[in-house]
C-alpha positions as CSV (number, residue, x, y, z in Angstrom):
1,X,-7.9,-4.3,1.6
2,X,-6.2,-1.5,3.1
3,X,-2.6,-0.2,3.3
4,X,-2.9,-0.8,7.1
5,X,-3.3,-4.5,6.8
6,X,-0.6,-4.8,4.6
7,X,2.1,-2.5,6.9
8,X,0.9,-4.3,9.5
9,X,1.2,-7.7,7.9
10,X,4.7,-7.0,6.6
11,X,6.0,-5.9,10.5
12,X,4.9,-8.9,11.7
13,X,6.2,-11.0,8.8
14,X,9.8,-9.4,10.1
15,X,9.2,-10.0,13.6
16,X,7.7,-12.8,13.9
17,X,6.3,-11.9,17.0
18,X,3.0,-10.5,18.0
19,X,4.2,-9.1,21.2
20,X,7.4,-7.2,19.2
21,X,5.0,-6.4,16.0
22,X,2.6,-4.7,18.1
23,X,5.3,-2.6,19.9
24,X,6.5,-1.1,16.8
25,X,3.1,-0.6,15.5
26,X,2.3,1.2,18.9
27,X,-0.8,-0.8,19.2
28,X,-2.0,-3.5,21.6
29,X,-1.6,-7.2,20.5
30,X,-5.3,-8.2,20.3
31,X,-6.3,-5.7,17.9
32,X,-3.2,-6.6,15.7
33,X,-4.2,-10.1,16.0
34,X,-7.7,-8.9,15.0
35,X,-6.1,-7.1,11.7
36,X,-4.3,-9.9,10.0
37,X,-7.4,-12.4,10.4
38,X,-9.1,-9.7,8.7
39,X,-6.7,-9.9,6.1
40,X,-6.2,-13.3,5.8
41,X,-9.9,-14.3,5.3
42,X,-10.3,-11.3,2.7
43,X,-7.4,-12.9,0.9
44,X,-8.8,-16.4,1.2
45,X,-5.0,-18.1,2.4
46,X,-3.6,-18.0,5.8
47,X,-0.2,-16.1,5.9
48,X,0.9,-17.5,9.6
49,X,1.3,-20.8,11.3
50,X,0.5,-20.0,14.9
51,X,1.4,-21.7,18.5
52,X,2.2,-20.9,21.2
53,X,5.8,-21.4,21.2
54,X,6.0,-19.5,17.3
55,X,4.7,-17.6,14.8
56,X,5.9,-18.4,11.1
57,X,5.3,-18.0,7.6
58,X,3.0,-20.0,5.3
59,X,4.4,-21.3,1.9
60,X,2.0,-18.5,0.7
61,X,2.8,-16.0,3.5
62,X,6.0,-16.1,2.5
63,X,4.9,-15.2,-1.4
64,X,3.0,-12.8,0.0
65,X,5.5,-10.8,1.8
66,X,8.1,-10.3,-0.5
67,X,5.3,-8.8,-2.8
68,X,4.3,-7.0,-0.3
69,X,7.3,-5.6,0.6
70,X,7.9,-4.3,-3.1
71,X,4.4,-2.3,-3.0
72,X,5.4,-0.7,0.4
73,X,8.6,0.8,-0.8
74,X,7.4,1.7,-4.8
75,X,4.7,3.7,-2.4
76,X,7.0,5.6,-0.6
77,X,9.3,5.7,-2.9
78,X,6.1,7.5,-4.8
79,X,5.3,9.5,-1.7
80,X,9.3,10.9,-2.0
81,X,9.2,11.4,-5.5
82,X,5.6,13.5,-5.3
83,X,6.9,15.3,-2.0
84,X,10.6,16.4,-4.1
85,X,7.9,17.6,-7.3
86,X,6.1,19.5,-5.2
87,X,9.2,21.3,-3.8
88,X,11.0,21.8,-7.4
89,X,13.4,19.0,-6.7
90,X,13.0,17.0,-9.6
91,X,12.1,17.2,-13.1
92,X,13.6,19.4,-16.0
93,X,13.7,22.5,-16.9
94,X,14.6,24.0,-20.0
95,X,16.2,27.5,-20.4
96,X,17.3,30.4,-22.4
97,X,19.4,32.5,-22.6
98,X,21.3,35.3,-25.0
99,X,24.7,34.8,-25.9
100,X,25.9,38.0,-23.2
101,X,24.1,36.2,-20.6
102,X,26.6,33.5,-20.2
103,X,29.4,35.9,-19.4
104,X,27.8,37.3,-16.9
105,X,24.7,35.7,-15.0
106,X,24.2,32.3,-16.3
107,X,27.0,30.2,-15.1
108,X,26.7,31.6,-11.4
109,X,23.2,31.0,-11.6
110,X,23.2,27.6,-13.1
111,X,26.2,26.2,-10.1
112,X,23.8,27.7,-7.6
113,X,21.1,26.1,-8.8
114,X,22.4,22.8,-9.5
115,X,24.2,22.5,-5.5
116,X,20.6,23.6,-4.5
117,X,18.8,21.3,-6.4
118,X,21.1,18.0,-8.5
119,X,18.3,16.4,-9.4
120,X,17.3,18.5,-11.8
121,X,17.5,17.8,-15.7
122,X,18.6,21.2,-17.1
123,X,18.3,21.8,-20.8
124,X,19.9,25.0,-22.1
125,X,19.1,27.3,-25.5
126,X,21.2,29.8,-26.9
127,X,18.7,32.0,-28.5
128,X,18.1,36.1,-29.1
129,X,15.6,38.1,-26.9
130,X,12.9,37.0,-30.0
131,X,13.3,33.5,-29.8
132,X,12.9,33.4,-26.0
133,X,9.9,35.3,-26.5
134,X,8.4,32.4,-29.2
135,X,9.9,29.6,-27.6
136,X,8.3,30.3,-24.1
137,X,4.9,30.7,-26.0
138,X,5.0,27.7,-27.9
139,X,6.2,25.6,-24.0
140,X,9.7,24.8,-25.6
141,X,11.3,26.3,-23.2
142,X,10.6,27.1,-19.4
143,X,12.6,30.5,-18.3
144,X,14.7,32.9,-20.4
145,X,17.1,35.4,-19.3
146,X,17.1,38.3,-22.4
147,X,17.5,41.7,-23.0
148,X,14.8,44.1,-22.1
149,X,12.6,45.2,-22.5
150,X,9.4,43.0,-22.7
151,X,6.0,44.4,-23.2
152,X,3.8,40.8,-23.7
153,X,1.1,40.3,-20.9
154,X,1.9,36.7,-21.6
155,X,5.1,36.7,-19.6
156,X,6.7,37.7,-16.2
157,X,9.8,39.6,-16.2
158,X,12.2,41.1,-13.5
159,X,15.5,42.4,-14.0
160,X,18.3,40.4,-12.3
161,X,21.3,42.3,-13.6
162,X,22.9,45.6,-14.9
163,X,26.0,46.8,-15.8
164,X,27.7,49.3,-17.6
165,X,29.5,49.8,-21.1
166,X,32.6,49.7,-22.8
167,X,34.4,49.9,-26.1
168,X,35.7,46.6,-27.3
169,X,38.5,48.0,-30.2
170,X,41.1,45.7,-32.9
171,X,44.5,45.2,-31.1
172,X,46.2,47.3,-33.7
173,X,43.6,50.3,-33.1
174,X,45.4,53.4,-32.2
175,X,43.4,53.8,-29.0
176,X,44.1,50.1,-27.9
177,X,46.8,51.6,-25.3
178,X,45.0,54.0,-23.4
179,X,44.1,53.1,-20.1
180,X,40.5,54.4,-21.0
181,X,38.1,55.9,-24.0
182,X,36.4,58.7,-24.4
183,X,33.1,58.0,-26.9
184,X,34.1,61.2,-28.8
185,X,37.0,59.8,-29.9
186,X,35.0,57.0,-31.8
187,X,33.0,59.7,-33.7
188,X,35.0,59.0,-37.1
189,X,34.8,55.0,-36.8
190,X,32.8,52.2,-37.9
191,X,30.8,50.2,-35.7
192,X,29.6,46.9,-34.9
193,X,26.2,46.7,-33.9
194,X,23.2,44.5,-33.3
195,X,20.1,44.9,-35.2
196,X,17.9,46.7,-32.9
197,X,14.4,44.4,-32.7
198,X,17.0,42.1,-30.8
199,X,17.2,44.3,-27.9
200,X,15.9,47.5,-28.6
201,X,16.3,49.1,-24.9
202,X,20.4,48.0,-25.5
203,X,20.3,49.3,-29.1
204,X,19.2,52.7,-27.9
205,X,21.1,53.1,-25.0
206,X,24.4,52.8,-27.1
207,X,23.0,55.2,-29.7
208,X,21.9,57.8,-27.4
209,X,25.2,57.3,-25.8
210,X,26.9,58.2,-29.0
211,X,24.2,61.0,-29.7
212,X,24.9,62.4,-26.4
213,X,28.6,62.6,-27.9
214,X,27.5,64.6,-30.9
215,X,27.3,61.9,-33.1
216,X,25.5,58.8,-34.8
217,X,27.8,56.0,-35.4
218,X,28.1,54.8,-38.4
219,X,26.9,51.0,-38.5
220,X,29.6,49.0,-40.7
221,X,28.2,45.7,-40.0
222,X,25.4,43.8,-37.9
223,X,25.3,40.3,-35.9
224,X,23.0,38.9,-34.1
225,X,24.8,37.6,-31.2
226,X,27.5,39.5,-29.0
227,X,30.7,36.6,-29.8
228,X,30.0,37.2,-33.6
229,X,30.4,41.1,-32.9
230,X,33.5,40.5,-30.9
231,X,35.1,38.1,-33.5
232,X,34.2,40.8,-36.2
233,X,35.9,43.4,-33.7
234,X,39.4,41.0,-34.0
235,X,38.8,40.9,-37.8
236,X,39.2,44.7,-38.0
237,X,36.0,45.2,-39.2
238,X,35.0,48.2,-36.6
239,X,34.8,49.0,-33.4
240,X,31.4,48.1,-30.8
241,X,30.4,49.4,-27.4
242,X,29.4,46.6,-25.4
243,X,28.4,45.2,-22.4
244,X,31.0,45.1,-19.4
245,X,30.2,41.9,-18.8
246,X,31.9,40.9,-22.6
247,X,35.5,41.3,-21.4
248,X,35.3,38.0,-19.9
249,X,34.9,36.8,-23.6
250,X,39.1,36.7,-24.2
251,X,39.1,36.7,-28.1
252,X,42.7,37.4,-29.3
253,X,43.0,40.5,-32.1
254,X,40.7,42.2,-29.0
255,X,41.2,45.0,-26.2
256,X,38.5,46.5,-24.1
257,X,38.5,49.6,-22.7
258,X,36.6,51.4,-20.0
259,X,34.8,54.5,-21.7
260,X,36.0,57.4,-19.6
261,X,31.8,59.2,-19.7
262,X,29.3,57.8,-17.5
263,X,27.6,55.0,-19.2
264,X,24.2,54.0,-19.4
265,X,23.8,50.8,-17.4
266,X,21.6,48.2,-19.0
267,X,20.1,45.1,-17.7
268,X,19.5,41.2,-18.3
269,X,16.0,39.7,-17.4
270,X,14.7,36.5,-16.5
271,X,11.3,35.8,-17.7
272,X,9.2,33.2,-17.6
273,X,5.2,32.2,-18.1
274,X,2.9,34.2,-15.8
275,X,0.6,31.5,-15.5
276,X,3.3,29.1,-14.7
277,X,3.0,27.1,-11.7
278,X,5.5,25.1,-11.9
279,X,7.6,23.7,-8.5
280,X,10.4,23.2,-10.7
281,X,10.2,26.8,-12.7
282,X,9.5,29.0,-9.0
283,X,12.6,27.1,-7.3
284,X,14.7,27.9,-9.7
285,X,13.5,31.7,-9.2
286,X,13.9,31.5,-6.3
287,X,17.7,31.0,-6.8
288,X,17.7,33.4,-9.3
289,X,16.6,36.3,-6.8
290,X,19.1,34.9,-4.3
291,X,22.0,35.3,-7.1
292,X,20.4,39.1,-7.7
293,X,20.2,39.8,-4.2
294,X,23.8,38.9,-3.5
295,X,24.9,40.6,-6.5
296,X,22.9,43.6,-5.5
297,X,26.0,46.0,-5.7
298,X,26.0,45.8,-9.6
299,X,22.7,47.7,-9.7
């Protein structure tokens, strides 16, 4: 049997009419004629009672049809669903991110991408630059945005964002009501810093900042993730240069201040298997450039 017989079978079946069936077919009326014998004797039932005043449904035709009918639409409902796969419409997609990332790319990102594309399942990951690294190894995770840099021949990496620096001081700090900092002011405090195999490229950038200064800053405390060095900021613990993007993190016992020297500007990458093909994975970079590109301005 082929899908033919059965498309033509089920216009007819509405119709009831040769002349009407074989108009929205766009074929002559013989050869449809021609097409449901065919299918009736392979089936071994007839599916019409036929005059010449009518055309109607058999006890079995009528079986038959609404059966029929199911199969046509599970098939294009099929042909849909493959067509939205193969254009990154559908699925799920898990991602990554680091703690800084949802202060700045992330939630843009993620509204673009779900008006673009609702039918996607997206399951996020807070994890450090490392994690992403292992997790996108192991398949538990499908994109990452991180810290750079990334030297693994593994991945794919491009940088989507950069920014600048500032100081993020207790609310008591005697520097909390200038309008901006200079780093050699810090030289005598302690800081708050990340350990630097979490983002080594960020790690060294606010060290050689300091260095440039004339000093090393003296490293109080460490925390993996940019909220805990905030919070630890509030608890009067030290001071940390951070990413600009971390002033949209309003934690009270906090000020940030612009640093009044030229910063370093450092960057947030998205990364991703290199021998991914995934619809899903390359629509979703796809808005991810389109977010870059709009945002060019911050490189």
């Amino acid at each position: 049997m082929e899908l033919r017989h059965l498309r033509y079978f089920v216009i007819l079946a509405e119709e009831l009419h040769f002349g009407r069936a074989a108009e929205r077919l766009h074929i002559a009326q013989p050869p449809l004629s021609q097409q449901i014998r065919q299918l009736e004797t392979e089936l071994g039932f007839e599916l019409f009672h036929r005059t010449k005043r009518k055309v109607q449904l058999t006890a079995a035709g009528e079986v038959f049809f609404a059966q029929a009918q199911q199969i046509l639409n599970q098939l294009e409902q099929a042909i849909q669903m493959g067509r939205q796969t193969s254009r990154g419409e559908i699925g799920q997609l898990a991602i990554g991110f680091v703690s800084s990332a949802a202060f700045n790319v992330l939630p843009e990102i993620l509204r673009m991408f779900r008006t673009a594309v609702p039918k996607v399942r997206l399951e996020l990951h807070e994890l450090t630059s490392d994690q992403q690294l292992q997790w996108l190894a192991e398949g538990r995770i499908d994109v990452g945005f991180l810290r750079p840099p990334v030297e693994e021949a593994l991945f794919k990496t491009e940088t989507i964002f950069r920014e600048s620096l500032i100081v993020a001081l207790p609310e008591g700090h005697t520097l909390a009501n200038e309008t901006n900092v200079s780093v050699r002011s810090l030289l005598s405090e302690q800081f708050i810093l990340f350990p630097r195999k979490l983002a080594s490229k960020l790690y060294d950038a606010i060290i050689s900042f300091c260095q440039q200064a004339g000093f090393s800053p003296q490293v109080a405390q460490e925390a993996s993730q940019m909220q805990t060095i905030v919070s630890l900021v509030a608890a009067q613990m030290g001071v940390a240069i951070v990413p600009a993007s971390m002033r949209h993190l309003q934690r009270t016992g906090v000020v940030y201040k612009a640093l009044q020297e030229p910063t370093p500007e450092v960057g947030i990458n998205t990364i991703w298997r290199q021998q991914d093909r995934s619809p899903t994975i390359q629509r979703f970079l796809e808005v991810v450039r389109s977010f870059s590109a709009l945002n060019c301005e911050t490189f």
